[in-house]
C-alpha positions as CSV (number, residue, x, y, z in Angstrom):
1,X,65.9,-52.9,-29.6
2,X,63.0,-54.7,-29.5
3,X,62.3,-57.7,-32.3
4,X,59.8,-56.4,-34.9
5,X,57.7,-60.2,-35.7
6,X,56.7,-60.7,-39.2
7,X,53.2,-60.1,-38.7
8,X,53.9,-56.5,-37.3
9,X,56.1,-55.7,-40.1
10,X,53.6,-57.0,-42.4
11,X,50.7,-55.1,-40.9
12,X,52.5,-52.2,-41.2
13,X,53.1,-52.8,-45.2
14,X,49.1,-53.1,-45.5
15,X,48.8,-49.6,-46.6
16,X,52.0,-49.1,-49.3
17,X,50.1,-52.6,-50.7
18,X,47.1,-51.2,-51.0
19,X,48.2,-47.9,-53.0
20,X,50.1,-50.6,-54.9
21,X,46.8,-52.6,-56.0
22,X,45.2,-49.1,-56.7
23,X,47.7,-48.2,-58.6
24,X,48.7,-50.8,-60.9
25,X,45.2,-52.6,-61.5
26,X,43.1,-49.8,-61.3
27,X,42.1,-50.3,-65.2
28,X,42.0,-53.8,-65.0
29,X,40.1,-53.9,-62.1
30,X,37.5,-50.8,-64.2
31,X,37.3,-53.1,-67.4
32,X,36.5,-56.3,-65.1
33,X,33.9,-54.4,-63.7
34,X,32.3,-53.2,-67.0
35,X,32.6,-56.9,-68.1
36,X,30.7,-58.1,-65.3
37,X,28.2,-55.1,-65.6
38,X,27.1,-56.1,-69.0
39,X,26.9,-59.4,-68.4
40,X,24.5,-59.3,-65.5
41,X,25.0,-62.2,-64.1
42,X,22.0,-64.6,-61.9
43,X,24.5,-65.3,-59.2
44,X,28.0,-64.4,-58.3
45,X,30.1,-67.5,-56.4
46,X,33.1,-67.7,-54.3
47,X,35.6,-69.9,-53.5
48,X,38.6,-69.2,-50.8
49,X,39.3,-71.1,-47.6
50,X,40.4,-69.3,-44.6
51,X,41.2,-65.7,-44.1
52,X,40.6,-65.4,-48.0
53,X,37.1,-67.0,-47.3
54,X,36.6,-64.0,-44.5
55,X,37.5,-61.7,-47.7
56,X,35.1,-63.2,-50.2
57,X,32.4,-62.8,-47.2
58,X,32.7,-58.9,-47.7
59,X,32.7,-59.4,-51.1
60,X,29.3,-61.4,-50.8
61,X,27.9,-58.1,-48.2
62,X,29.6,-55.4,-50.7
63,X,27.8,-57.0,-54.0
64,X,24.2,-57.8,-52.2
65,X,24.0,-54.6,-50.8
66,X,25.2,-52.6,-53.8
67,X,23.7,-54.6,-56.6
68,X,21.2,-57.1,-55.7
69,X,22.8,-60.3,-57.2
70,X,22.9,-63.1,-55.0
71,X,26.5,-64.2,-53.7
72,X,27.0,-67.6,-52.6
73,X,30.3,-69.2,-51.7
74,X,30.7,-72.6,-53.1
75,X,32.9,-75.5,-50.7
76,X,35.8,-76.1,-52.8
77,X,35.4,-80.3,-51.9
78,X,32.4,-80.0,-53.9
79,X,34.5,-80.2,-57.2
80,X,38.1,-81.8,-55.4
81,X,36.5,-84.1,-53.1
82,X,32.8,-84.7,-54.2
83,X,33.1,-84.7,-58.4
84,X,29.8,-82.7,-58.2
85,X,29.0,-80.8,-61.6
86,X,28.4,-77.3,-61.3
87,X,25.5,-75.5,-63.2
88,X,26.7,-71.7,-63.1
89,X,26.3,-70.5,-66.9
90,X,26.0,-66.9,-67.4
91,X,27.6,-66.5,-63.5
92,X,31.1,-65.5,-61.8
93,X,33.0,-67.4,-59.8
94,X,35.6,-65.1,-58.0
95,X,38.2,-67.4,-56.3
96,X,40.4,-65.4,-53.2
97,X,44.0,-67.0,-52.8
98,X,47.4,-65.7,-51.3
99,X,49.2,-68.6,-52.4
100,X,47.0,-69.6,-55.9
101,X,48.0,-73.3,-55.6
102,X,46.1,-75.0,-52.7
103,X,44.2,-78.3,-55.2
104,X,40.9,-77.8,-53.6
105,X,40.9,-74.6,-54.7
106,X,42.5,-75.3,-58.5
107,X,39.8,-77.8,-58.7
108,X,36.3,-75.8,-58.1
109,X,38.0,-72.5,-60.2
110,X,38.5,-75.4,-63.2
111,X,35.0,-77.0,-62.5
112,X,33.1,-73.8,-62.4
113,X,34.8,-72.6,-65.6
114,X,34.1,-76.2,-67.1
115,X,30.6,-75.2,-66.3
116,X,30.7,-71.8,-68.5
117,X,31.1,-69.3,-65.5
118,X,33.3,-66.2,-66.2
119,X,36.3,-66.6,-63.8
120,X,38.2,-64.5,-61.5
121,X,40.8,-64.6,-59.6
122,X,42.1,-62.1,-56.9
123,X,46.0,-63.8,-55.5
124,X,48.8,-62.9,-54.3
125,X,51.0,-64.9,-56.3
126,X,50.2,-64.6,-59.9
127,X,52.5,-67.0,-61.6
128,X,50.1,-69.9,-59.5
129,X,47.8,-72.4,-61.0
130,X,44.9,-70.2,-60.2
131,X,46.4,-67.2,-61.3
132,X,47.3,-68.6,-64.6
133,X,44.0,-70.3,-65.4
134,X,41.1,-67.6,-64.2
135,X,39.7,-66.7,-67.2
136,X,40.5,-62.5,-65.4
137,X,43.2,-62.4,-62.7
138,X,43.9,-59.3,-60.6
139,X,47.3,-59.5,-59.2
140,X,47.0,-58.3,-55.0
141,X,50.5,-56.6,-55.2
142,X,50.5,-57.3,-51.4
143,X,54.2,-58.4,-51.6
144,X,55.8,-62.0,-50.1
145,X,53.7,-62.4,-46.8
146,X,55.9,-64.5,-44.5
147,X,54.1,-64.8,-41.2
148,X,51.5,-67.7,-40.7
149,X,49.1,-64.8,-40.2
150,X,47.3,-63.8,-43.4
151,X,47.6,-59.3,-42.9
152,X,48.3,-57.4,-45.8
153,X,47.2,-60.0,-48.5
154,X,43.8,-59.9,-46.6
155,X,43.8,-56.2,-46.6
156,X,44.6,-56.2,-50.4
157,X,41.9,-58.8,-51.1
158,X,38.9,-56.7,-49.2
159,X,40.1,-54.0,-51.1
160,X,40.2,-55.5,-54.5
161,X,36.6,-56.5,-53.7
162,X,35.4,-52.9,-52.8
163,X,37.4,-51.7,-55.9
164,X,35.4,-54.3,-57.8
165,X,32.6,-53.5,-56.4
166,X,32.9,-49.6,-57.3
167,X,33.3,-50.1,-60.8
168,X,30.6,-52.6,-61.2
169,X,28.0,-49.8,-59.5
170,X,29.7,-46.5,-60.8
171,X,29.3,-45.7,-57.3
172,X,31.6,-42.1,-57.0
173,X,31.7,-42.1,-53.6
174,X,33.0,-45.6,-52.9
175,X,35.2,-45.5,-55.7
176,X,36.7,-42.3,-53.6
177,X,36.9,-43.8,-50.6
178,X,38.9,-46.8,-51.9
179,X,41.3,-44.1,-53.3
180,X,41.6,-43.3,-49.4
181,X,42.2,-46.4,-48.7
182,X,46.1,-46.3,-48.5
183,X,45.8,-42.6,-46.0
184,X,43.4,-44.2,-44.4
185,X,45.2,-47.4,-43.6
186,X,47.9,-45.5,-42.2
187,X,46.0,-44.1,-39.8
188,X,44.0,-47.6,-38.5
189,X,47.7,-48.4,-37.7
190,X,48.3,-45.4,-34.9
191,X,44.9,-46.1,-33.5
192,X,44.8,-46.8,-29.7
193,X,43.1,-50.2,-28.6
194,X,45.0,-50.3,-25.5
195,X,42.1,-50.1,-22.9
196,X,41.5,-53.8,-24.5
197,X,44.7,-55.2,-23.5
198,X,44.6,-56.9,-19.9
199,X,40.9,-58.5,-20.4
200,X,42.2,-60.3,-23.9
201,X,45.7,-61.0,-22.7
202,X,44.0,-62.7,-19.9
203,X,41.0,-64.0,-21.9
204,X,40.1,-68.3,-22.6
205,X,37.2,-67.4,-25.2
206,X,35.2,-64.3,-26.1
207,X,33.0,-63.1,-28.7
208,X,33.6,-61.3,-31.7
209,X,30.1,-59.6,-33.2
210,X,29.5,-57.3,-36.2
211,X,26.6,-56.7,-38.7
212,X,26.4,-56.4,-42.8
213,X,30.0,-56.0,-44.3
214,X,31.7,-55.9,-40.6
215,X,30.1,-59.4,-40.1
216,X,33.1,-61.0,-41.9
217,X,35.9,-58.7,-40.3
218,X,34.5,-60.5,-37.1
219,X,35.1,-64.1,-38.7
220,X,38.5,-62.7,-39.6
221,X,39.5,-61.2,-36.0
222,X,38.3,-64.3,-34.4
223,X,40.4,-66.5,-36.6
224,X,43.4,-64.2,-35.4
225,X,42.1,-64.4,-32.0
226,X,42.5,-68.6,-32.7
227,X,45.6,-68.8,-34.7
228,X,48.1,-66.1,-33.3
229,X,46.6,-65.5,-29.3
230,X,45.3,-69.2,-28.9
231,X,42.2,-68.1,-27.8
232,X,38.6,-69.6,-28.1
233,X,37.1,-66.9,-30.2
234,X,33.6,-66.8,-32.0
235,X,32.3,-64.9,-33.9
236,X,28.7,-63.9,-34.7
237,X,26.2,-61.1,-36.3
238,X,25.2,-59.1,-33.7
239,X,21.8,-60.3,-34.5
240,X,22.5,-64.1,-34.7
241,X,23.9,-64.3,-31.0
242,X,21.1,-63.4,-29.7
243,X,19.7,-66.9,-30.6
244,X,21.5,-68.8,-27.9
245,X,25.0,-67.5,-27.7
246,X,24.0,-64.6,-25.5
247,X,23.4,-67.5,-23.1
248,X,26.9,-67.6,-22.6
249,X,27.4,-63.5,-22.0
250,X,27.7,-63.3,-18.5
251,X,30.1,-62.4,-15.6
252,X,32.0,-60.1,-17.6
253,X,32.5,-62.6,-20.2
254,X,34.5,-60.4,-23.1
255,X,33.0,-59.2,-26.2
256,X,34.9,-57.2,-29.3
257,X,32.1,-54.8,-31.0
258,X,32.8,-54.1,-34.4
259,X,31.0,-51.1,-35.7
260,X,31.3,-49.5,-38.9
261,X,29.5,-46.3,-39.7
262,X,26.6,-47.9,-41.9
263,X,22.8,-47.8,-42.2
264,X,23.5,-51.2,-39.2
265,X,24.6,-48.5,-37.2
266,X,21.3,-48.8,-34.6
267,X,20.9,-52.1,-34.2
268,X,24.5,-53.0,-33.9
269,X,23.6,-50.2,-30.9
270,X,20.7,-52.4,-29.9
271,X,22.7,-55.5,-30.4
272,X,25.5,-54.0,-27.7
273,X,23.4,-52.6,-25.5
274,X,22.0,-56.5,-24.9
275,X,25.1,-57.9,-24.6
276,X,26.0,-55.1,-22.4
277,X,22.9,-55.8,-19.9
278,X,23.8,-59.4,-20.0
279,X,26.8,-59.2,-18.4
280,X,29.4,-58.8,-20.9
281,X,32.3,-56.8,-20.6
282,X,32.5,-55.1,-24.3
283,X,34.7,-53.4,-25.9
284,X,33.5,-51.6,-29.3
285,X,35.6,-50.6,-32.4
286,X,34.1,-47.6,-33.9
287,X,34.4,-44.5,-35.2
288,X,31.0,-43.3,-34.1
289,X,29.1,-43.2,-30.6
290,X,28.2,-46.4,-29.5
291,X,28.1,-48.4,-25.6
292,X,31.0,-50.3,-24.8
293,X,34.1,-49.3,-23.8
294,X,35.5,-47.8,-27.5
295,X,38.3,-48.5,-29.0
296,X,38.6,-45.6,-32.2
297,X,38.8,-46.5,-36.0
298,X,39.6,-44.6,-38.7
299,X,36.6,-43.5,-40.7
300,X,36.6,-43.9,-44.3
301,X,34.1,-41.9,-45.3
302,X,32.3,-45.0,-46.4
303,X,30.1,-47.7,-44.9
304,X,31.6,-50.3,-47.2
305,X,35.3,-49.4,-46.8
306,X,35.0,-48.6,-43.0
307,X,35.4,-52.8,-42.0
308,X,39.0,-52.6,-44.1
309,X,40.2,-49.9,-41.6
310,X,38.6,-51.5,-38.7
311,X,39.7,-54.8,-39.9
312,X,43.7,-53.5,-40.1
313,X,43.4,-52.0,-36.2
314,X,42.9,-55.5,-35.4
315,X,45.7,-57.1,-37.2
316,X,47.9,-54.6,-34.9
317,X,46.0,-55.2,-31.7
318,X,46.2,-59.3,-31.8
319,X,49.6,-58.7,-32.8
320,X,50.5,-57.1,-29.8
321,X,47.8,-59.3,-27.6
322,X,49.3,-62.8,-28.8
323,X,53.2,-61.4,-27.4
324,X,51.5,-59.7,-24.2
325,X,50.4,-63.9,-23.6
326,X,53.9,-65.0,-24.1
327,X,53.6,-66.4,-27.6
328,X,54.8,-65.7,-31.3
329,X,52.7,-64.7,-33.8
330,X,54.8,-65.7,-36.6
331,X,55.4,-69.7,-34.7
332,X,51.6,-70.4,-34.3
333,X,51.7,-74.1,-32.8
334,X,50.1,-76.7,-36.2
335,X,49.9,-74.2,-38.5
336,X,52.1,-73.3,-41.5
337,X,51.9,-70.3,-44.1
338,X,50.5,-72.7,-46.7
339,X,48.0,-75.0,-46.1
340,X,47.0,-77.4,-49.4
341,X,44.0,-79.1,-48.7
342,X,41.8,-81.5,-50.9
């Protein structure tokens, strides 16, 4: 029988987490949003490092597009490191954590609450200092997460923020899709990404490119790409590498596509087409007709919840990539499940 690694298993859990999360904070989560709704905030802010940072990047995308108020993520060594006073009355700051207890983190929640912002936590682990001292936590429900590789906390966490973001708007329709979430989820795990597999278990660096709210799933699958696969990955708006990345798009140099089913839908098909007549050898996840070679998604029936599904195929695909290269996804080489930084 063949070992199951951590991060498999843990992929696989995504969905039952989800439905958990829906389940349990589903009011809490529909009063938060009310709260934040009345007070009408001049600026949301966010504070995460890593694959939670990737997260709080589609909360920034979800909340722009859906309500207009700017979202800005904050360093966390502006309060740990730098002492800096923050001047965020009347805002949010949501801070994204597995583990709740990294200091730099600790530090900008406690500074931006010093500075009278309203704040939020989404984590893992609630009995952590950030759970315990956001002025609103909602528990992820994601379960202990074992393998180095942030999955199913990341899945939660992008779909706390599109819960959040539902109630805020009253938007029916996203609110119904994130109800999906959990049979939709179980689907992104069956999908077949297998055409893929020789040109990234062979790959030294490639490209990872999306637009809007799929822009940070790229960030996310190129961290993976780094972290469990040890490749050189980047990642990039499919706008933004035009400006002097597509230099390096030649000779069948690999790009991953990621393509949600949202009003970017033509010029991410503009954007591939170019990388495409450059040279590159790209593979597209979609769920809709795009160039590239495709590798199907599970549609969501909403632009906003599309990158969690996408985002969840990929979890499963670099799982598989990183053993195809002869490594363990669960024994990255420097890395450890918690990282505490300053």
């Amino acid at each position: 029988m063949t070992h199951q690694t951590a991060m498999a298993r843990e992929t696989a859990e995504a969905p039952e987490a989800v439905a958990r999360l829906i389940d349990r904070e589903h009011g809490r989560i529909a009063d938060l949003g009310r709260r934040i709704r009345e007070l009408d905030p001049p600026v949301v802010a966010t504070c995460a490092r890593g694959s939670s940072d990737h997260a709080a990047g589609y909360l920034k995308y979800a909340l722009e597009l859906t309500t207009g108020v700017p979202v800005a993520s904050i360093g966390p060594s502006v309060a740990s490191v730098y002492g800096a006073p923050l001047r965020l009355t009347g805002g949010v700051l949501v801070t994204i954590s597995q583990s709740g207890k990294s200091p730099d983190v600790v530090a900008l929640q406690a500074a931006a609450k010093r500075s009278g912002a309203l704040t939020v936590a989404f984590v893992n682990v609630e009995a952590s200092p950030v759970g315990e001292a956001a002025d609103v936590t909602i528990p992820l429900h994601a379960g202990p997460e074992t393998s180095v590789a942030a999955t199913k906390s990341f899945i939660a966490s992008v779909a706390a923020a599109a819960a959040l973001t539902a109630a805020i708007t009253g938007d029916a329709a996203l609110e119904a899709a994130v109800r999906r979430l959990p049979e939709t989820l179980a689907g992104a795990l069956k999908t077949d990404w297998s055409a893929a597999d020789e040109t990234f278990r062979t790959a030294g660096s490639l490209f990872v490119v999306g637009r809007g709210p799929g822009f940070p799933i790229a960030q996310e699958t190129a961290l993976k790409a780094k972290e469990t696969a040890a490749i050189h990955a980047e990642a990039f708006s499919t706008a933004e590498v035009m400006h002097g990345p597509l230099r390096l798009v030649e000779n069948r140099f690999p790009v991953l596509a990621l393509a949600p089913d949202d009003r970017a839908a033509e010029a991410n098909r503009d954007g591939i087409g170019r990388l495409i007549k450059a040279g590159g050898t790209v593979f597209t996840a979609t769920a809709i007709d795009m160039p590239g070679t495709r590798l199907a998604t599970m549609p969501t029936g909403h632009g906003l919840t599309d990158p969690i599904s996408i985002a969840l195929s990929v979890y499963r695909f670099m799982e598989r990539v990183t053993r195809a290269r002869g490594l363990d996804p669960d024994a990255p080489l420097n890395l450890a499940k918690v990282t505490e930084t300053v």
